[in-house]
N, C-alpha and C positions, 0 to 999 in steps of 0.2 A: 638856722644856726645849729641846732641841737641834731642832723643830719651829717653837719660839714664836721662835727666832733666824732659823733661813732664814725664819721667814714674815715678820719684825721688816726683813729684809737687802734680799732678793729683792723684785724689782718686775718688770713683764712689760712696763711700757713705761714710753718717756722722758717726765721732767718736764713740760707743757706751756711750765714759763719757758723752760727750754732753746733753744726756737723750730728755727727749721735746723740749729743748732749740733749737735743729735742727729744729725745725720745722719754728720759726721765717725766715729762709733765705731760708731753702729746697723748696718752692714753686717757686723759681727764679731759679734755676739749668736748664738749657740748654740754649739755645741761640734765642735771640730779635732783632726785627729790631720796627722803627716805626719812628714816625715827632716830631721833637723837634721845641716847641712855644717859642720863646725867648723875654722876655719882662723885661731885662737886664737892657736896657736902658732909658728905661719910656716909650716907646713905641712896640708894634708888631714888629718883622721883619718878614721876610720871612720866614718860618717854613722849616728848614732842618733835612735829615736825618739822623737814628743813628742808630748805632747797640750793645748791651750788647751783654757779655757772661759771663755766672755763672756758676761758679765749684767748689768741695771739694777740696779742696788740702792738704798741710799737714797732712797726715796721715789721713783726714778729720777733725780733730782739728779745720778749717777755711771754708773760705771761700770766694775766691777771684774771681772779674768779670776783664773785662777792658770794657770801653765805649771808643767808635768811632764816632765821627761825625766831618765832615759828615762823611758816610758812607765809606768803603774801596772803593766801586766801585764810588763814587762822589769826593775822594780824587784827588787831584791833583793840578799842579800850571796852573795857569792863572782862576782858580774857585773863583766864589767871594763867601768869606766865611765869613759869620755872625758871624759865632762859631767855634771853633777847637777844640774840644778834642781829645786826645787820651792819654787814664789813665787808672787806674789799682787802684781800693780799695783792700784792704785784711781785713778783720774780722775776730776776735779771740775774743771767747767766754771766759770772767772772768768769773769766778762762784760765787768770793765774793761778785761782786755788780749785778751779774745775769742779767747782759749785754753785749752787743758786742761791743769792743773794733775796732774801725775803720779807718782806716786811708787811705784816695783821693790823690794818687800824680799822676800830668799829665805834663812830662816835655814839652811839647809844650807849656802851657799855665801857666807854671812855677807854677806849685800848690802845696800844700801840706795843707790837711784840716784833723786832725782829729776829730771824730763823736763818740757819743756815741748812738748805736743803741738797740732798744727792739720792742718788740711787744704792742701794744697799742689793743685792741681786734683784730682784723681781720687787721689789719693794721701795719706797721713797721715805726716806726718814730726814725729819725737819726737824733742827735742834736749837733751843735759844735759852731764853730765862723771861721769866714773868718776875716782877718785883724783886727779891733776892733767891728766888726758886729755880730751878734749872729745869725746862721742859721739852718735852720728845713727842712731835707732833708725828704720824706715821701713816701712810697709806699703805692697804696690803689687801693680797687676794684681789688684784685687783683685775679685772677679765672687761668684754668689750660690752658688758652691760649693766654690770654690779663692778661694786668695790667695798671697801673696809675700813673708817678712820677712824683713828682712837688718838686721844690726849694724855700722856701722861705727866707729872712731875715728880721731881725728885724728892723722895722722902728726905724727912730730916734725921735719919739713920745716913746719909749721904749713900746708901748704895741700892736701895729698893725705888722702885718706878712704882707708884700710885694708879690706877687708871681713875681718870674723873671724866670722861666724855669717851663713847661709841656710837657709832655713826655705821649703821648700813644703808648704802647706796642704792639706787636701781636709776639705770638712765632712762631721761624722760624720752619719750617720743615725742 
């Protein structure tokens, strides 16, 4: 069963509807580890690690990762954990408004964020709200072995960006 699902899920390449629009997310496609800088709380913690993985799925139509941190192999009880994720986005390309439709749920951390994602030149910027906060999720610098993601939200001056999560990549082999 659990076969006839990833083989149901997984896909190894994008849609041909899709057109150029695959190219916004196709450069994340395989699997990341790196340190996550957490500055959540108005200050530094400890930088823990994390792991992504990006794949086509749905017939390639999408596009879905999970993030891990910490890490599978730093998971565990009696670990002092700054941060918990473990989540799962999906991305569905609209063609009307010629963006990607996004949606963050991580039941550990009882989340659910959805994001409106594009490409900004060389860069991908995810844009949504967390409870009544407006946030700007962004990938950048992003090359065929490393990349860049930082979180930010909208201060309550409405016009300053917060950074509370940084994230340098290195693709796993």
């Amino acid at each position: 069963m659990p076969n006839a699902f990833i083989e149901g899920l997984i896909c190894r390449q994008p849609h041909p509807s899709l057109g150029a629009h695959a190219r916004t997310y196709e450069r994340l496609i395989g699997s990341w580890v790196g340190r996550l800088h957490n500055r959540m709380l108005g200050r530094e913690l400890p930088p823990s690690s994390i792991e992504a993985h990006f794949a086509w799925v749905l017939e390639g139509r999408a596009v879905q990762d999970i993030w891990i941190t910490p890490a599978r192999g730093e998971r565990g009880a009696g670990q002092n954990q700054s941060f918990d994720w473990y989540g799962s986005t999906l991305r569905v390309f609209d063609p009307s408004s010629e963006s990607w439709r996004t949606v963050w749920t991580d039941p550990v951390a009882q989340l659910r964020i959805e994001l409106v994602g594009r490409s900004q030149g060389e860069d991908i910027v995810q844009v949504g709200s967390r409870g009544e906060r407006a946030i700007r999720w962004t990938f950048s610098d992003i090359q065929r072995d490393a990349f860049t993601w930082r979180g930010h939200s909208l201060a309550f001056d409405g016009k300053t960006w917060d950074l509370e999560v940084e994230i340098q990549f290195q693709r796993q082999r």
